[in-house]
Structures are given as C-alpha cells and as structure tokens.
C-alpha positions in Angstrom: 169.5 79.3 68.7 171.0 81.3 66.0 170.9 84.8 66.7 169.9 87.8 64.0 171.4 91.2 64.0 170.1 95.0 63.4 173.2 96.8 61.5 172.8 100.6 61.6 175.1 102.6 60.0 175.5 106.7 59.7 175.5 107.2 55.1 178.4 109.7 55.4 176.5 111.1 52.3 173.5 112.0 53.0 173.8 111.9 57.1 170.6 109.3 57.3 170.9 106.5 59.6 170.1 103.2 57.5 169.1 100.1 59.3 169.5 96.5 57.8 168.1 93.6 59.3 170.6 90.4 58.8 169.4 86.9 59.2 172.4 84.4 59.7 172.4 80.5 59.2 174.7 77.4 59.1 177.2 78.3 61.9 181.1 77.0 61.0 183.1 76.4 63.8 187.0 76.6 62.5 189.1 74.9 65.3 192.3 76.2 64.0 191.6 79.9 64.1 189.0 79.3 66.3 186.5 81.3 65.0 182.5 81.0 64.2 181.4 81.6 60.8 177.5 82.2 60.2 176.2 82.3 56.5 173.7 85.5 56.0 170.9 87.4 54.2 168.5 90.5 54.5 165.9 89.8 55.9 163.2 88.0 54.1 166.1 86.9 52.1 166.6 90.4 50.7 170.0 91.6 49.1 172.3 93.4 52.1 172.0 97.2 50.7 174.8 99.3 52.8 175.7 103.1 52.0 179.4 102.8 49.9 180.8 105.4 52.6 179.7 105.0 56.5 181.1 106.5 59.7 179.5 105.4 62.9 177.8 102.4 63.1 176.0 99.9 65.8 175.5 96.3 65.4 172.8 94.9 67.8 172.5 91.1 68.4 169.1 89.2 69.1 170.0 87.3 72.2 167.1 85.0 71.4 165.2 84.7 74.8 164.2 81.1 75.0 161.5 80.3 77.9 162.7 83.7 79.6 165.9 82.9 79.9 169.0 84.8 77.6 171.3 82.1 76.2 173.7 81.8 73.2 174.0 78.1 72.0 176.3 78.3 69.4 176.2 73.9 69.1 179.5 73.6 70.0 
C-alpha cells in the first residue's frame, strides 16, 4: 500500500494552522541515491495550497492498516 500524508503547517502570517491532505502515487525507487520518489496531489486531486512563509510544521503518514496489521510495502 501507498501511504497518504496530513501536512500541517503554522502560516507565520496569520498564525492559523493550515492542514493539506496529499495523496501520493507511482513510487520510484532510484538505486543509485537510493531514495523513493512518490508522485502527488491534494486530495481529490486538488492543487497543494501552502502559506508562502511557515514556521512549525507536522507531517503525519497513513500507515495504511491492512487486515489489522501496520505494514509499509513500498514494492521493492
């Protein structure tokens, strides 16, 4: 499974917390960096709207419980 992400980020600005929900798609494994690459969107393929100045921020991963149990598969 693929996992989806909650980005929240402090808008130095205003001091609001904005959330954004990212969907990611068509890992990339590159062997010589070694590094995983996902493709991304908002979610319901919505545009990725981020504050131009943030301080703080939290990224939370969906760990995609499948049949109870948590497990990355990246396919690799």
């Amino acid at each position: 499974m693929i996992p989806n992400y909650a980005l929240i980020v402090e808008d130095i600005e205003s001091g609001n917390l904005e959330t954004t929900v990212i969907e990611s798609f068509n890992p990339t494994h590159d062997a010589n960096t070694n590094t995983l690459t996902y493709t991304i969107v908002g979610e319901n393929a919505t545009s990725i709207n981020l504050p131009s100045k943030f301080g703080q921020s939290v990224l939370v991963i969906d760990n995609h419980c499948a049949g109870g149990e948590p497990q990355i598969d990246c396919g690799y």
